[in-house]
C-alpha positions as CSV (number, residue, x, y, z in Angstrom):
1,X,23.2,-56.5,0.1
2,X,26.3,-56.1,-2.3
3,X,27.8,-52.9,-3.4
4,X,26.7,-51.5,-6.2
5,X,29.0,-51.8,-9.2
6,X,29.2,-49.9,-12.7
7,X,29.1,-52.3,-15.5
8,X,29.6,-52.4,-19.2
9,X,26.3,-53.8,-20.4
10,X,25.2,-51.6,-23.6
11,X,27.2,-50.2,-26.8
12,X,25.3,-46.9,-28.2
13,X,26.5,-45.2,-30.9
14,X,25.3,-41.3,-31.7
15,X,23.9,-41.3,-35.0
16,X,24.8,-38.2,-36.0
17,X,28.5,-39.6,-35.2
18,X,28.3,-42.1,-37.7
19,X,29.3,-41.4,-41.3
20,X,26.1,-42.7,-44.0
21,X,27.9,-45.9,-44.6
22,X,28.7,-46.7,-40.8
23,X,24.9,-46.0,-40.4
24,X,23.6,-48.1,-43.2
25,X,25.9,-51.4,-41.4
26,X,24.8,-50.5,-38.7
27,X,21.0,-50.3,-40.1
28,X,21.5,-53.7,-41.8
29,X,22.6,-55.3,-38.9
30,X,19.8,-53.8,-36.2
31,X,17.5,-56.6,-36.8
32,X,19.9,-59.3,-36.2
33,X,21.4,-57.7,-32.7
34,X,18.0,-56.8,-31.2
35,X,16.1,-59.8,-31.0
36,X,13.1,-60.0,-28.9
37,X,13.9,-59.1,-25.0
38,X,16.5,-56.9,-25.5
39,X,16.7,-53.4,-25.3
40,X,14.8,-51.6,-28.2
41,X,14.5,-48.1,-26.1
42,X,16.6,-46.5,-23.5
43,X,17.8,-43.8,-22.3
44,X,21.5,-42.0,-22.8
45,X,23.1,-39.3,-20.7
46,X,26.6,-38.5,-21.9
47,X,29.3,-38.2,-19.5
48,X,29.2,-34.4,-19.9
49,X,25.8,-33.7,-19.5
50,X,25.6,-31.5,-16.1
51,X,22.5,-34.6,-14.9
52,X,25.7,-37.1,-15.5
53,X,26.0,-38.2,-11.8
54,X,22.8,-37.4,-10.7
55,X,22.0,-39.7,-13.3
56,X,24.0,-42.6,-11.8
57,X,23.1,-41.9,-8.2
58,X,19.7,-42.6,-8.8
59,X,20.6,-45.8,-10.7
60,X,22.3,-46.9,-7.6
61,X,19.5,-45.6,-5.7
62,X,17.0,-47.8,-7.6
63,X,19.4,-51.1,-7.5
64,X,19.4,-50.7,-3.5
65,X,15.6,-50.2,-3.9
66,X,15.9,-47.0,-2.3
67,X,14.5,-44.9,-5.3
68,X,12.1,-41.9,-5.3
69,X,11.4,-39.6,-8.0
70,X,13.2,-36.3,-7.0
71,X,10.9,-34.3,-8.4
72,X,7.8,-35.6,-6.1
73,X,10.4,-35.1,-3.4
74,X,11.2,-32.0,-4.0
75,X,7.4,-31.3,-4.5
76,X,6.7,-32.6,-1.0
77,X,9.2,-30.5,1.0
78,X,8.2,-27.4,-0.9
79,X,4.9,-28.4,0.3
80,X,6.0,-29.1,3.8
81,X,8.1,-25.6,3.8
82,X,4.8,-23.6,3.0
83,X,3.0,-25.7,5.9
84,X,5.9,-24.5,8.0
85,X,6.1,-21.1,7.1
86,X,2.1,-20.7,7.8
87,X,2.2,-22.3,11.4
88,X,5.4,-20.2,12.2
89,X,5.2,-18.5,15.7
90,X,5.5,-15.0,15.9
91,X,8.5,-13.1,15.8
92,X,9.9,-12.5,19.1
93,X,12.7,-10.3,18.4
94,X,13.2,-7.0,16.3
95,X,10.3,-5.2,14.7
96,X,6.9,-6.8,13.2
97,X,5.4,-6.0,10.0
98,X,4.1,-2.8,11.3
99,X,6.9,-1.9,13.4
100,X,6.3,-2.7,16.5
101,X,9.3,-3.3,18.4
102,X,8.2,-7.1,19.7
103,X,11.2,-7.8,21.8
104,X,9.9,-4.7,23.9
105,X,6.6,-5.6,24.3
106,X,7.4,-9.4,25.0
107,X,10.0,-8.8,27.7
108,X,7.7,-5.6,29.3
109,X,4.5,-7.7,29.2
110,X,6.4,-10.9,30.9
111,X,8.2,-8.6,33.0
112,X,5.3,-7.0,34.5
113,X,2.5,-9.0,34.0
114,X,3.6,-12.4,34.8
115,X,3.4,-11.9,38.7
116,X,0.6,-12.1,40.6
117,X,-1.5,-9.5,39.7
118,X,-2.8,-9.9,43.6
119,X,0.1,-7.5,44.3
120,X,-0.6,-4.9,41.7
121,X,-2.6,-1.7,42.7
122,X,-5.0,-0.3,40.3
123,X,-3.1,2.4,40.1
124,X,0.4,0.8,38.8
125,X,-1.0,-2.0,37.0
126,X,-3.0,0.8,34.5
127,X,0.9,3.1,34.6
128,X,2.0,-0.4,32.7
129,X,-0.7,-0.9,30.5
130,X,-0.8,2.8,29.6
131,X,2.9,2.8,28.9
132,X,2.8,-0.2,26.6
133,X,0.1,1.7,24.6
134,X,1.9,4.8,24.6
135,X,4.4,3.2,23.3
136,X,2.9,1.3,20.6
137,X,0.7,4.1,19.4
138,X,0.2,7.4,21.5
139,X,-2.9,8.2,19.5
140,X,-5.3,5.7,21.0
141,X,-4.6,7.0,24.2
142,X,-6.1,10.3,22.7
143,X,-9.3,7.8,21.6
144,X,-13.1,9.0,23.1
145,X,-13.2,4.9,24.8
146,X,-9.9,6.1,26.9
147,X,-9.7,9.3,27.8
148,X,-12.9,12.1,26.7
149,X,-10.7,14.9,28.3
150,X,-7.9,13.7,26.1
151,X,-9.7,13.2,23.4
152,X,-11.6,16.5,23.6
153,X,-7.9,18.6,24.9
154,X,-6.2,16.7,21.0
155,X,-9.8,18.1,19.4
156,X,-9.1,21.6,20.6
157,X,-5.7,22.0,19.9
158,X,-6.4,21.1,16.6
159,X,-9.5,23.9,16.3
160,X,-7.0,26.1,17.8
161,X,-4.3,25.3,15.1
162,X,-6.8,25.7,12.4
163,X,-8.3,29.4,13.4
164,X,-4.4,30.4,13.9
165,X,-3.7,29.1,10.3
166,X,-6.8,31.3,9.2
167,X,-5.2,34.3,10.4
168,X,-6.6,34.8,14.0
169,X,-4.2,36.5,16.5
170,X,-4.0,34.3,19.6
171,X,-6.7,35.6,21.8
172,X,-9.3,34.8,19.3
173,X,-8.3,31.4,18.6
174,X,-8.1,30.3,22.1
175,X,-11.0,31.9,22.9
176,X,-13.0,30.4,19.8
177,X,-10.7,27.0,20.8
178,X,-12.1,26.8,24.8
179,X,-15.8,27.2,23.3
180,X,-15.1,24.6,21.2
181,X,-13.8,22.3,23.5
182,X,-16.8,23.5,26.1
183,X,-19.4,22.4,23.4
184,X,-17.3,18.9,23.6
185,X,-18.0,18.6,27.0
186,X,-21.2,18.9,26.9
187,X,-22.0,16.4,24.2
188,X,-22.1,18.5,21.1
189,X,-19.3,18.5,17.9
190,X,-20.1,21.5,15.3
């Protein structure tokens, strides 16, 4: 295939360069230099027009048969980034959207939990799990599903706070705060 070379093949003149006589020759002689076949519409991008080269690379694109709208190109890897971008793996380092430090839980999971758990005792394999939840949020440990002594010892600290707040001395609010907590126990919440 040979090299692609610039040539000299049109003459365009700017009408609004031309003076009214220089546009009424050139008028009288349009006829006469556009026969059938030749050019009667094109295009012109002047040499200081910022699309100037892009212009004639995609000239020389299209005379090596190598041309592609640049547009529908740019359409299709915008398309391909979004496809990208919504199959992404999850982030393995720094914080996630909620602010979960990822890189923590990654290396403590793979750490711990990628030996045998053959070798783990009950005892140490529930230390890890309840440190990586006390890490990522301390108040589920607190949840009725975990822990009802938990559960019911956050409950009562919070009655006790309250009564306290209401102006009880101490006595009465712990005492009023262990009834409470008694009534948890035994399956009732007033």
């Amino acid at each position: 295939m040979s090299m692609f070379k610039r040539e000299n093949r049109y003459v365009v003149f700017k009408r609004k360069n031309l003076s009214h006589a220089q546009g009424k020759v050139l008028h009288s002689v349009e006829s006469e230099l556009c026969p059938d076949g030749n050019v009667k519409e094109c295009l012109v991008v002047e040499h200081d027009w910022p699309c100037y080269d892009a212009a004639w690379n995609m000239i020389v694109k299209l005379s090596e048969g190598k041309f592609s709208d640049p547009y529908a190109e740019i359409k299709q890897l915008r398309e391909r980034v979004k496809e990208l971008e919504q199959n992404l793996l999850p982030i393995e380092n720094g914080k996630n959207r909620y602010g979960l430090d990822v890189s923590y839980f990654r290396n403590a999971i793979n750490r711990e939990l990628n030996r045998s758990l053959a070798n783990h005792k009950p005892d140490e394999l529930a230390r890890v799990l309840a440190r990586l939840s006390r890490t990522a949020d301390e108040s589920v440990m607190f949840e009725p599903e975990f822990s009802g002594n938990f559960a019911i010892e956050k409950k009562r600290i919070g009655y006790y706070a309250s009564c306290i707040e209401s102006g009880m001395n101490d006595g009465q609010a712990s005492l009023l705060a262990d009834i409470y907590a008694e009534q948890l126990r035994k399956g009732g919440e007033s």
